[in-house]
TIVEX-711836 format. One record per residue (C-alpha): residue number from 1; x, y, z; residue in three letters. Coordinates in pm, whole numbers, plus 50000, padded with zeros to 5 digits. Layout:
BEGIN
+-----+-------+-------+-------+-----+
|   k |  east | north |    up |   r |
+-----+-------+-------+-------+-----+
| NUM |     X |     Y |     Z | ALA |
...
+-----+-------+-------+-------+-----+
This chain:
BEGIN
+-----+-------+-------+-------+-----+
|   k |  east | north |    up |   r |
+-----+-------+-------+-------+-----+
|   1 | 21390 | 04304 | 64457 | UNK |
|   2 | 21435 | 04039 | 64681 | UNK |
|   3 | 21706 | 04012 | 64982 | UNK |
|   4 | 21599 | 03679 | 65082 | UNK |
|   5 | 21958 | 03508 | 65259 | UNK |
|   6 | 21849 | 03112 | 65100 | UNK |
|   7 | 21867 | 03279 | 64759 | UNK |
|   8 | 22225 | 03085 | 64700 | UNK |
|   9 | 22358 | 02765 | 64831 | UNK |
|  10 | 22658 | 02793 | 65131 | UNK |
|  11 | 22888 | 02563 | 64909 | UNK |
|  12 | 22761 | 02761 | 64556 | UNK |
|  13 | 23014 | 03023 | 64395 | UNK |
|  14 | 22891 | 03276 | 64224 | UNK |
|  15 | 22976 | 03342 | 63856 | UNK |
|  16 | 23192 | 03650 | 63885 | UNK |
|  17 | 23428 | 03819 | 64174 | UNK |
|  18 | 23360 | 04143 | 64041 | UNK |
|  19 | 23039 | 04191 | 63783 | UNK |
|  20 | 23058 | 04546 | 63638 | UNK |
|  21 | 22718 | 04652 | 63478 | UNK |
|  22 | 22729 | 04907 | 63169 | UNK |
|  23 | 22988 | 04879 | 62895 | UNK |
|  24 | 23014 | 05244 | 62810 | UNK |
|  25 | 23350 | 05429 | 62871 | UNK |
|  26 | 23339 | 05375 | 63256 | UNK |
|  27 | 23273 | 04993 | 63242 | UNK |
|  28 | 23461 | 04880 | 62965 | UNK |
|  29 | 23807 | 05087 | 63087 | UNK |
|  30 | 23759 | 04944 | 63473 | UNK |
|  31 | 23692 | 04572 | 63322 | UNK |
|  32 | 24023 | 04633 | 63099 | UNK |
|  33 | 24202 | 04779 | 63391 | UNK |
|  34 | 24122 | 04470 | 63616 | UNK |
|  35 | 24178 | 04191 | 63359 | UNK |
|  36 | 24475 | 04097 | 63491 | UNK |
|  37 | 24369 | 04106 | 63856 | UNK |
|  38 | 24363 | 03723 | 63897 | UNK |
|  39 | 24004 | 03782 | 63983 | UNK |
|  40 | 23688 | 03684 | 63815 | UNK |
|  41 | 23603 | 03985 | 63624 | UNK |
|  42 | 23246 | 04018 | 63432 | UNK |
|  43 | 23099 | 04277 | 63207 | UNK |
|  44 | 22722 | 04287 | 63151 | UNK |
|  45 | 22575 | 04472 | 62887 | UNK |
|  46 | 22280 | 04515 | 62666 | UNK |
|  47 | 22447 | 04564 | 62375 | UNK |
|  48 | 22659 | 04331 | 62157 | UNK |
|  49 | 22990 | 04388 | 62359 | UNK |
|  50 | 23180 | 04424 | 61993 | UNK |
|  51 | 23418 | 04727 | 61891 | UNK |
|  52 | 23175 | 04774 | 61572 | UNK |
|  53 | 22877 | 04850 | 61798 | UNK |
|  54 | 23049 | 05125 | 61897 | UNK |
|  55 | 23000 | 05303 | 61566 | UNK |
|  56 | 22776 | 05586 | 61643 | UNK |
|  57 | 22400 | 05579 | 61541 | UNK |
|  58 | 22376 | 05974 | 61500 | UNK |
|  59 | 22638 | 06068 | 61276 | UNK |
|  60 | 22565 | 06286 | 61012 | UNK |
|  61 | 22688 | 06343 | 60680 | UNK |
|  62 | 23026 | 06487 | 60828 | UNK |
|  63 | 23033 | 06069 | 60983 | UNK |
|  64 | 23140 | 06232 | 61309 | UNK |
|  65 | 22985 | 06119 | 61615 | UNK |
|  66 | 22801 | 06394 | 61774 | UNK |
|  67 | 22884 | 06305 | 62114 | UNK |
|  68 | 23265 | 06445 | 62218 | UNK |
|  69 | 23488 | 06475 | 62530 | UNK |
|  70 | 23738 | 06645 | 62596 | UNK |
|  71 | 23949 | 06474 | 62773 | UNK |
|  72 | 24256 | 06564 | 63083 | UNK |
|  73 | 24569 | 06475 | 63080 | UNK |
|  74 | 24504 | 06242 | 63380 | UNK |
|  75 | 24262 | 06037 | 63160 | UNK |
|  76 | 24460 | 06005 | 62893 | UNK |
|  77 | 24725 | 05876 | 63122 | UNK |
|  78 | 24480 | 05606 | 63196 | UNK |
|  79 | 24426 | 05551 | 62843 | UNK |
|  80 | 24766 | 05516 | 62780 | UNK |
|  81 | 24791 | 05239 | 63051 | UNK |
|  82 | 24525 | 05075 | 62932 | UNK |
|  83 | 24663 | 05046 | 62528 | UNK |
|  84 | 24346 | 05214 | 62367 | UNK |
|  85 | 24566 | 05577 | 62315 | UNK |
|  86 | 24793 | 05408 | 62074 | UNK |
|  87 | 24475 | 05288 | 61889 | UNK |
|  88 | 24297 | 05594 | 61938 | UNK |
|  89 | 24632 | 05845 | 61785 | UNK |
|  90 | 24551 | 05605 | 61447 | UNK |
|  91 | 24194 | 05718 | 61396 | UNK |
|  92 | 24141 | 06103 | 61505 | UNK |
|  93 | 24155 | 06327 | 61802 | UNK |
|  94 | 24225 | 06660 | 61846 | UNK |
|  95 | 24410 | 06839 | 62078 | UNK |
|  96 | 24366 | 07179 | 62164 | UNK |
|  97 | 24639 | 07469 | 62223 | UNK |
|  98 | 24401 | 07741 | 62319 | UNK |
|  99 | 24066 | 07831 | 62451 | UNK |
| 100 | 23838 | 08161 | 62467 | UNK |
| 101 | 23577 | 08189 | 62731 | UNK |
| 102 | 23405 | 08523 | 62688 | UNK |
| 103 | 23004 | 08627 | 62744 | UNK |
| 104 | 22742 | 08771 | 62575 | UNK |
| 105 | 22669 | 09102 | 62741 | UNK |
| 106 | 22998 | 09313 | 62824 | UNK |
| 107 | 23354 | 09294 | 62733 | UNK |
| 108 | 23481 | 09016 | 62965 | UNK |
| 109 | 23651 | 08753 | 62876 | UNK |
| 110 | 23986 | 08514 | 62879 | UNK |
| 111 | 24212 | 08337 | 62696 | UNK |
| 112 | 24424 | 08034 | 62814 | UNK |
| 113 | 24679 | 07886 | 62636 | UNK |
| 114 | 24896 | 07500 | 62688 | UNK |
| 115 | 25246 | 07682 | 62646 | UNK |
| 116 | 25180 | 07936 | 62933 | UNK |
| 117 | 25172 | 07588 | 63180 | UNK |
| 118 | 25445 | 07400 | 62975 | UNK |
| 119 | 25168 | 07173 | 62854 | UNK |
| 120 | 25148 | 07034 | 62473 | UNK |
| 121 | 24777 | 07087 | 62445 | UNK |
| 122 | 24506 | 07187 | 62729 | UNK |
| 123 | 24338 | 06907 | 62630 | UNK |
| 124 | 24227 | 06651 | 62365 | UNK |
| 125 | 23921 | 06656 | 62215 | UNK |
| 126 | 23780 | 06300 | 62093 | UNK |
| 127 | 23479 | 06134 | 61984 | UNK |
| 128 | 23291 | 05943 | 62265 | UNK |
| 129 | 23215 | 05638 | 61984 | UNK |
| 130 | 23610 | 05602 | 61888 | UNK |
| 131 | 23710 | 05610 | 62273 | UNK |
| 132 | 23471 | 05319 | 62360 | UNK |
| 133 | 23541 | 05139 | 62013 | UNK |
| 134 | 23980 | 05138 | 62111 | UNK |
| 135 | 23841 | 04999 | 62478 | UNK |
| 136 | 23655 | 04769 | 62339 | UNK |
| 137 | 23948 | 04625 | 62063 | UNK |
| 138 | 24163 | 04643 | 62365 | UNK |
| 139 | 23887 | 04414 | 62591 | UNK |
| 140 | 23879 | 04160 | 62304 | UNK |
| 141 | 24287 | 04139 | 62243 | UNK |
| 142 | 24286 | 04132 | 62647 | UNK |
| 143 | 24054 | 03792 | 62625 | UNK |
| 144 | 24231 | 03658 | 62350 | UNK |
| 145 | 24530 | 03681 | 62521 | UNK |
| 146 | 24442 | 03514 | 62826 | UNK |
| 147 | 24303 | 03186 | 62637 | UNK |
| 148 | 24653 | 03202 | 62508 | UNK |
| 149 | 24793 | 03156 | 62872 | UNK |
| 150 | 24484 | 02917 | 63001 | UNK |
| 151 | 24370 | 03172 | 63261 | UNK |
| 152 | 24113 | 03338 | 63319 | UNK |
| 153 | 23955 | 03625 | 63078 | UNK |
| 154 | 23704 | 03880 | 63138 | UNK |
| 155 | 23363 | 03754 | 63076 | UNK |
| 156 | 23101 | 03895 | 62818 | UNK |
| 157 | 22749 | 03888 | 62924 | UNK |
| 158 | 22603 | 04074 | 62610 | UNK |
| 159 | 22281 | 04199 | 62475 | UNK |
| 160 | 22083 | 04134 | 62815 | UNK |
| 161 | 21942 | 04392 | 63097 | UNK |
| 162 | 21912 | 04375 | 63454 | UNK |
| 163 | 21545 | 04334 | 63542 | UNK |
| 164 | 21594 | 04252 | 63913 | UNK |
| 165 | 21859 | 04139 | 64206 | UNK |
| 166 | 21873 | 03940 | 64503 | UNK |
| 167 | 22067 | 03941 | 64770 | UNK |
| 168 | 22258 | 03596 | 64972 | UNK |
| 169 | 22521 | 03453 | 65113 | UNK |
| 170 | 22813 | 03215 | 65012 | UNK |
| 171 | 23064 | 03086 | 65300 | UNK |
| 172 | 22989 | 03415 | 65435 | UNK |
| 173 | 23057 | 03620 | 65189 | UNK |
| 174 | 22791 | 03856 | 65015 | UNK |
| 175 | 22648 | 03748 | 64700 | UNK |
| 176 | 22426 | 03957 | 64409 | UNK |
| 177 | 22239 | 03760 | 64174 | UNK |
| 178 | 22144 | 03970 | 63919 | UNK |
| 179 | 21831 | 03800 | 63686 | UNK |
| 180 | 21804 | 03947 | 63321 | UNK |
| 181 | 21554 | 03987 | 63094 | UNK |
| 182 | 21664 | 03677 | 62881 | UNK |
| 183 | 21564 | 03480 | 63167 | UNK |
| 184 | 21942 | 03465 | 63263 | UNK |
| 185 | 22125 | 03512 | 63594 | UNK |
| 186 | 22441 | 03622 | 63723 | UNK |
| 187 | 22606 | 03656 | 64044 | UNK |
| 188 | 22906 | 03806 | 64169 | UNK |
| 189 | 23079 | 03906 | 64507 | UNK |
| 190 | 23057 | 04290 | 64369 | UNK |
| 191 | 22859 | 04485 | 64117 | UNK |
| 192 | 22981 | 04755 | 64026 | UNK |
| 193 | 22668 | 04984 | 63832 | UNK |
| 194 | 22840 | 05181 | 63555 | UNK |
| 195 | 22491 | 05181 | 63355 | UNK |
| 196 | 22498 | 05557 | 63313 | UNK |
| 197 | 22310 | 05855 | 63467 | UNK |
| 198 | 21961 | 05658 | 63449 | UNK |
| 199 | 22126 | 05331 | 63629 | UNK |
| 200 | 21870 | 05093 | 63620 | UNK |
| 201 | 22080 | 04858 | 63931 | UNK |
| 202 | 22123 | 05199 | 64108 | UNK |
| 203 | 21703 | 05188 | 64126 | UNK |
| 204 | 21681 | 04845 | 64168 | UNK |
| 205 | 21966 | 04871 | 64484 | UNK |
| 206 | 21764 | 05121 | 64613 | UNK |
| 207 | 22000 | 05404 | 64631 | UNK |
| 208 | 21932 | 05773 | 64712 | UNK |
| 209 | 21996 | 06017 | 64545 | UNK |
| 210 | 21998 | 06393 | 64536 | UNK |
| 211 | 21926 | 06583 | 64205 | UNK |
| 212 | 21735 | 06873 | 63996 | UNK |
| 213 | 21658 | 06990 | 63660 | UNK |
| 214 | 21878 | 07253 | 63514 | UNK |
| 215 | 21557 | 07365 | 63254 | UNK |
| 216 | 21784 | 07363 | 63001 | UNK |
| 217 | 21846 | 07057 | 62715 | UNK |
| 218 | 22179 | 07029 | 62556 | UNK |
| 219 | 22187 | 07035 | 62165 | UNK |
| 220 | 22509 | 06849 | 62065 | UNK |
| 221 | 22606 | 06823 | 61638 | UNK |
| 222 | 22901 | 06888 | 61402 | UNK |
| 223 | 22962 | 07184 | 61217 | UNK |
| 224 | 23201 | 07278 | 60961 | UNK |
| 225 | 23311 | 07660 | 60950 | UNK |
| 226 | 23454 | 07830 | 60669 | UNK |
| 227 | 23810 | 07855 | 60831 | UNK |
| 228 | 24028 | 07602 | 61029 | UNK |
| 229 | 23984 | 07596 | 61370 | UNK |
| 230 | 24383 | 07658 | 61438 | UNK |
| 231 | 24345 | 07397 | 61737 | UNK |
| 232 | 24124 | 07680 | 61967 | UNK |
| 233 | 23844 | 07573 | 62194 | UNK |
| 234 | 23550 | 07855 | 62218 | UNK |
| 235 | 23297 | 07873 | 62488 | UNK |
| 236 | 23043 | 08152 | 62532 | UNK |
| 237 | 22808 | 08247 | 62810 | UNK |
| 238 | 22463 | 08350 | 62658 | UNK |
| 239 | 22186 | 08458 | 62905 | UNK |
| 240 | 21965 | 08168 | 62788 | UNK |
| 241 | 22289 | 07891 | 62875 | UNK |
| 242 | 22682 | 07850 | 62704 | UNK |
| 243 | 22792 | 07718 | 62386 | UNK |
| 244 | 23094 | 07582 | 62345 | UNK |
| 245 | 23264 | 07511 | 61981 | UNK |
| 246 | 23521 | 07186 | 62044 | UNK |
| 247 | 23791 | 07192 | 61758 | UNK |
| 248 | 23784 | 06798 | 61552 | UNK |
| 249 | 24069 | 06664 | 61379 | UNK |
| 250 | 23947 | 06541 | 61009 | UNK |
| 251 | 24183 | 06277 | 61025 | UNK |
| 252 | 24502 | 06104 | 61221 | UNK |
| 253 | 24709 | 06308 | 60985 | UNK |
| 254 | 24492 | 06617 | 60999 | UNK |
| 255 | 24446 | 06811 | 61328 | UNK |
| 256 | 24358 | 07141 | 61181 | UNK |
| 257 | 24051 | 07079 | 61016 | UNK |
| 258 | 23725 | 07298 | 60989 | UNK |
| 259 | 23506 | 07075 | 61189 | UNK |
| 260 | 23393 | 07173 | 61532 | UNK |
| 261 | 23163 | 07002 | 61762 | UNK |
| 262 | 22859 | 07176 | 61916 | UNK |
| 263 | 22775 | 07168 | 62278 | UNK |
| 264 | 22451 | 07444 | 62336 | UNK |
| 265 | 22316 | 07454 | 62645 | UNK |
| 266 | 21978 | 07665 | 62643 | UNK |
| 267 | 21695 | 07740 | 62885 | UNK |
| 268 | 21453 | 07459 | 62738 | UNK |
| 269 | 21204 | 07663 | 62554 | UNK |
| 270 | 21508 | 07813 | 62392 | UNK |
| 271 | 21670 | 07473 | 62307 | UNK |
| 272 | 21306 | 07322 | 62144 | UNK |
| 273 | 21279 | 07653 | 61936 | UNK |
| 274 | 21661 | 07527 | 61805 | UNK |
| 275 | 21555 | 07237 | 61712 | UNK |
| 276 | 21241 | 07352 | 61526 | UNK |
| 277 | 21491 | 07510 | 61264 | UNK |
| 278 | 21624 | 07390 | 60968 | UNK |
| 279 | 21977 | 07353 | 60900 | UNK |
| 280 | 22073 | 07678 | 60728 | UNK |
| 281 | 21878 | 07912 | 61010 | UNK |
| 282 | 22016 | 07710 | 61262 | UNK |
| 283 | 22361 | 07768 | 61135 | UNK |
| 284 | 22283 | 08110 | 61118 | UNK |
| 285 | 22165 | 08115 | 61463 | UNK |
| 286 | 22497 | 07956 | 61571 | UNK |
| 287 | 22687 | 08273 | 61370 | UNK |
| 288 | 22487 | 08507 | 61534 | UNK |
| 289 | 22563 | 08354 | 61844 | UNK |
| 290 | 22948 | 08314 | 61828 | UNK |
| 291 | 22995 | 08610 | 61637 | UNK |
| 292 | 23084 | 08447 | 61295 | UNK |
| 293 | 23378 | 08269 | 61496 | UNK |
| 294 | 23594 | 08055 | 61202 | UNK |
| 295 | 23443 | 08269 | 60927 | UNK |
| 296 | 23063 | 08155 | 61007 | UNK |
| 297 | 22919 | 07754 | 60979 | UNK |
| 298 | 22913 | 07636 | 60596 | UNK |
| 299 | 22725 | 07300 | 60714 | UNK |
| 300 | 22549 | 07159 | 60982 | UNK |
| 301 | 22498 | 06814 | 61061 | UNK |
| 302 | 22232 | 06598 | 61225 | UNK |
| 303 | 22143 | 06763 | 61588 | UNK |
| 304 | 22049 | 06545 | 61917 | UNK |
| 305 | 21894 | 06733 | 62233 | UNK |
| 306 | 21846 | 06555 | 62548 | UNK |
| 307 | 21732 | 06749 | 62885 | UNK |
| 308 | 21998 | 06865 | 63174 | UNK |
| 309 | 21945 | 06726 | 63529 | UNK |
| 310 | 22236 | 06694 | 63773 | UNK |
| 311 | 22223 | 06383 | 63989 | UNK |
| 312 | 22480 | 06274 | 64304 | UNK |
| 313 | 22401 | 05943 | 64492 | UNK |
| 314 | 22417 | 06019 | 64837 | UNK |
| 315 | 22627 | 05697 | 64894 | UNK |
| 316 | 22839 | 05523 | 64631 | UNK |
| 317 | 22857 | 05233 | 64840 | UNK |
| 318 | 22541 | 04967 | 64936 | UNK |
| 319 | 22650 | 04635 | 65102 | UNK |
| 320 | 22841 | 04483 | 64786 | UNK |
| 321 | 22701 | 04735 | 64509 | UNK |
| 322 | 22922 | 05017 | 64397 | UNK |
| 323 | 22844 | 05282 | 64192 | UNK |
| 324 | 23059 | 05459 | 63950 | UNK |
| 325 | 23076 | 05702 | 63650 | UNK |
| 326 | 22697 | 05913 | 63581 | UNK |
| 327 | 22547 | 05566 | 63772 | UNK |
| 328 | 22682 | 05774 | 64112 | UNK |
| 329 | 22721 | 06157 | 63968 | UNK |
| 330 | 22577 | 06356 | 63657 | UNK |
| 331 | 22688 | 06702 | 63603 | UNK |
| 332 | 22604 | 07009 | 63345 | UNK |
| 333 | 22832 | 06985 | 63032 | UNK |
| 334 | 22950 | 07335 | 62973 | UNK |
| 335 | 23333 | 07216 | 63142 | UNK |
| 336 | 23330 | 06877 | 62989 | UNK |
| 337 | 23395 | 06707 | 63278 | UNK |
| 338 | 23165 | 06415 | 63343 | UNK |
| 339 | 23393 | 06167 | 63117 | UNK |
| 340 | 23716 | 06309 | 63306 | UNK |
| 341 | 23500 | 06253 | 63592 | UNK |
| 342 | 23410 | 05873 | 63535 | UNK |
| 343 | 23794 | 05783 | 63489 | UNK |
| 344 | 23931 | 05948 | 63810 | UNK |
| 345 | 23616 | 05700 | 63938 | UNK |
| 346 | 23789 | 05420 | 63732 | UNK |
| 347 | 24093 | 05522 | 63865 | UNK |
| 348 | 24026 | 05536 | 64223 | UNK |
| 349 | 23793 | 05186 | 64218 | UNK |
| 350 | 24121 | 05008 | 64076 | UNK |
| 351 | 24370 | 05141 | 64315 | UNK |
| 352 | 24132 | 05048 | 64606 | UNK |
| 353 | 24110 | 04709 | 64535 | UNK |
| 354 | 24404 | 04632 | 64436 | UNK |
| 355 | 24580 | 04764 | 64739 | UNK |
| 356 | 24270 | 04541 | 64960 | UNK |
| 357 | 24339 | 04247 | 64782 | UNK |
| 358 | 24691 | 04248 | 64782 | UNK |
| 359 | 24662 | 04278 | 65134 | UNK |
| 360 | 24433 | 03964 | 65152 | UNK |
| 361 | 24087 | 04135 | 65154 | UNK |
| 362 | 23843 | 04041 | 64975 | UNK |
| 363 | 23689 | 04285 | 64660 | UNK |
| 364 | 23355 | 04365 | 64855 | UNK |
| 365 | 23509 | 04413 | 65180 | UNK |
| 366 | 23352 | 04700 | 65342 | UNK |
| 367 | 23698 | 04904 | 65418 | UNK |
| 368 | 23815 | 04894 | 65035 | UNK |
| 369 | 23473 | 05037 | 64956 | UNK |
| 370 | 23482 | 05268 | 65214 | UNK |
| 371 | 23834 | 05400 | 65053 | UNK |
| 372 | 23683 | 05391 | 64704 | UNK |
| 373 | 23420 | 05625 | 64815 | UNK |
| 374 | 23630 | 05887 | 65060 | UNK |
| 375 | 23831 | 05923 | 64760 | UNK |
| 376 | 23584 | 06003 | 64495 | UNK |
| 377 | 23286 | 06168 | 64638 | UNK |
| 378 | 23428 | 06467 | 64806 | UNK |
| 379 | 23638 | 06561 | 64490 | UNK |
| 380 | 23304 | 06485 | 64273 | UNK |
| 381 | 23090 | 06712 | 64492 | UNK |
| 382 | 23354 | 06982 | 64452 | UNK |
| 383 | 23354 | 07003 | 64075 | UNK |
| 384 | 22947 | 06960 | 64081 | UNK |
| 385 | 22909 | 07270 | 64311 | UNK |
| 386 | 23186 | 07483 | 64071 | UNK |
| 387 | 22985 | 07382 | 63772 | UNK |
| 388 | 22679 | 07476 | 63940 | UNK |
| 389 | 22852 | 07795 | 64057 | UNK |
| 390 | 22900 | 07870 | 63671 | UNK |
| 391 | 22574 | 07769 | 63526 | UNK |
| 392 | 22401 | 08024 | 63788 | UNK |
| 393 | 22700 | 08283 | 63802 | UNK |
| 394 | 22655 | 08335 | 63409 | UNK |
| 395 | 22271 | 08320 | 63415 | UNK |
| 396 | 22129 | 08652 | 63267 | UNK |
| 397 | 22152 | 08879 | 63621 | UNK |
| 398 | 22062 | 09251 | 63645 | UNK |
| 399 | 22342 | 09509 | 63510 | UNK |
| 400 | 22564 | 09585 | 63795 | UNK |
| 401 | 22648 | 09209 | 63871 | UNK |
| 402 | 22706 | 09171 | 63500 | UNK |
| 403 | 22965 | 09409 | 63515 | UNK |
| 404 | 23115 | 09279 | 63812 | UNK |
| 405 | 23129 | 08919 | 63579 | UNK |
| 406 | 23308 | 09114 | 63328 | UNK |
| 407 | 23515 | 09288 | 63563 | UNK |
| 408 | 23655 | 08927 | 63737 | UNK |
| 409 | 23714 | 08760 | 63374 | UNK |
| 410 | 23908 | 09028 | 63266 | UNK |
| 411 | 24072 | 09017 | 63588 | UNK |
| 412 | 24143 | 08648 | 63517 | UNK |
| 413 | 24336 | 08693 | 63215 | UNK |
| 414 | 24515 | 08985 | 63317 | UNK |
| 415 | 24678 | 08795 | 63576 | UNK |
| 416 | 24894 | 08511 | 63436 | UNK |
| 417 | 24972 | 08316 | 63750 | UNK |
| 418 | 24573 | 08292 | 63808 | UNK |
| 419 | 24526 | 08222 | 63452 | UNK |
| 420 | 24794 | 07904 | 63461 | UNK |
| 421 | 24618 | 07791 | 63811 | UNK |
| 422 | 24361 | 07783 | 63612 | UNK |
| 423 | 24428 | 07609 | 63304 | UNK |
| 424 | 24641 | 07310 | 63513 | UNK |
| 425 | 24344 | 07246 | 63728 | UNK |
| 426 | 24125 | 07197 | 63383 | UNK |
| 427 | 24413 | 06976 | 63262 | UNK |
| 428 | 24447 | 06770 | 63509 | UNK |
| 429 | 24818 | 06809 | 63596 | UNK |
+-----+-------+-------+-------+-----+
């Protein structure tokens, strides 16, 4: 890395205002969001930058991709804003009316459901692949559009990865030059890393961060049960980590499939002797563990694993880099928040520079950053520590705090006001 002020020429402008780094759900939606800015917006990847690369790789026979969110209210208010929910109600998502949280040693448990809080659906549950895919179609209409009108469009920097940066000036103003590994090199006033939880421009920017391992790997896959999933979410707390069952929709026209999505979060050696199954003991490991939920698992589809680690940056904000999404927070997935997460990031990022530029500061301007990063990392912190809170408070514990667990979830959904507190904070609303 090299900070060496001569890098760039006084009278030289860099290529971009704002260069955002990582096309995945975070990057794509923020470079959509500020495509009509009037600023120079650029979007670096090292993929193809095309709606048809985002066609997952995993997909079993099902052709579901394995990797799901489930996403707020709040996001899909952004998504709406942004034109991909339109494109995304044509393909399939599902969203869900109920959910069961109960564990695996006592009688505790709770129910929530969307019409105790007024709400259509607690949630909607959606592959990651179609979400990026409707960005993407959205990105490319976006640039299309704006040849049509002679100004400026976002720019695609595809199929290239950051290998190192340098720091300069230009009339004063900060300026990253970011060199890639086709020999390339881009600069911008701003770069925002949205390159996911192993940000390779968070390294190279040399931010700190704070993180652990969890022990535990996450097996993700589709299932298909013997009954319909009637539009219910299921998550159980087993001693060795939860599992969660995320209701699919087969279809646009078909939201009460028997498809679920798998999300099992096990103590590692657990998790590897998962994977060493084959399909049919696996599925019967999966019955045994949800109690034959849906009448049992009928198929099972490819399974991906990949190890738990939470991560927070202990700043978001380094001279002109920002970071955003898993590139400034990772988090365990047993509440399905880090997506929900990344847009409220998204979100935030937007609002702050529009409201500095509209009052004549520049993008990289210290006190827009600064408001980007009040905003977002106390709120971010908050939801890390409840998840933590939840990964340990449902760890396997000695009998007498197990029945005080018990005791507080029934509690829970004996009391309805708690239970809708509840339920609108997971929303969103």
């Amino acid at each position: 890395m090299s900070s060496n002020p001569s890098a760039a020429s006084p009278t030289t402008q860099p290529d971009c205002d704002i260069l955002i780094v990582g096309a995945g759900l975070v990057g794509a939606s923020l470079a959509l969001r500020l495509a009509e800015s009037g600023l120079r917006i650029g979007l670096l990847d090292r993929g193809t930058l095309t709606a048809a690369a985002a066609k997952p790789q995993n997909s079993g026979g099902s052709g579901f991709d394995p990797r799901v969110v489930a996403l707020t209210a709040r996001s899909q208010q952004l998504l709406e804003q942004l034109g991909a929910w339109e494109l995304l109600k044509e393909q399939r998502l599902c969203p869900y009316e109920q959910m069961r949280v109960w564990e695996e040693d006592g009688t505790g448990q709770v129910e929530f459901a969307a019409r105790e809080i007024h709400a259509p659906a607690l949630g909607t549950i959606v592959e990651n692949s179609l979400v990026l895919e409707a960005l993407m179609a959205r990105l490319h209409a976006s640039r299309e559009q704006a040849s049509l009108q002679r100004r400026d469009a976002v720019r695609f920097y595809a199929e290239r990865s950051v290998t190192a940066l340098e720091r300069s000036t230009t009339d004063g103003r900060p300026v990253t030059t970011l060199r890639c590994d086709d020999d390339s090199a881009i600069s911008a006033h701003l770069v925002v890393a949205a390159d996911g939880g192993n940000s390779r421009l968070r390294e190279l920017a040399g931010f700190e961060t704070r993180e652990w391992d969890y022990g535990q790997k996450a097996i993700v896959t589709t299932i298909r049960a013997q009954q319909a999933h009637a539009r219910t979410a299921l998550q159980r707390f087993l001693n060795t980590g939860p599992l969660a069952y995320l209701p699919l929709a087969d279809s646009a026209d078909e939201p009460l499939g028997e498809h679920c999505s798998i999300v099992w979060s096990a103590d590692s050696g657990r998790a590897d002797e998962l994977m060493a199954l084959d399909d049919q003991d696996f599925g019967a490991a999966l019955n045994t563990a949800m109690e034959g939920a849906f009448g049992g698992v009928v198929s099972v589809d490819k399974r991906i694993v990949f190890p738990l680690r939470q991560r927070h940056a202990k700043r978001y904000v380094q001279d002109n880099i920002v970071l955003a999404g898993d590139a400034a927070h990772t988090i365990h997935p047993l509440a399905g928040q880090g997506v929900n997460l990344g847009f409220l990031d998204v979100l935030a990022l937007a609002e702050a520079l529009e409201a500095g530029i509209a009052s004549g500061r520049h993008p990289e301007d210290p006190l827009i950053m600064g408001r980007y990063q009040r905003r977002r990392m106390g709120p971010n912190l908050a939801m890390m520590a409840l998840m933590e809170g939840f990964k340990r408070g449902f760890a396997d514990q000695p009998p007498a705090l197990r029945w005080l667990r018990n005791l507080g979830l029934n509690g829970v959904n004996r009391f309805a006001g708690l239970r809708k507190a509840l339920a609108k904070e997971a929303l969103g609303a």
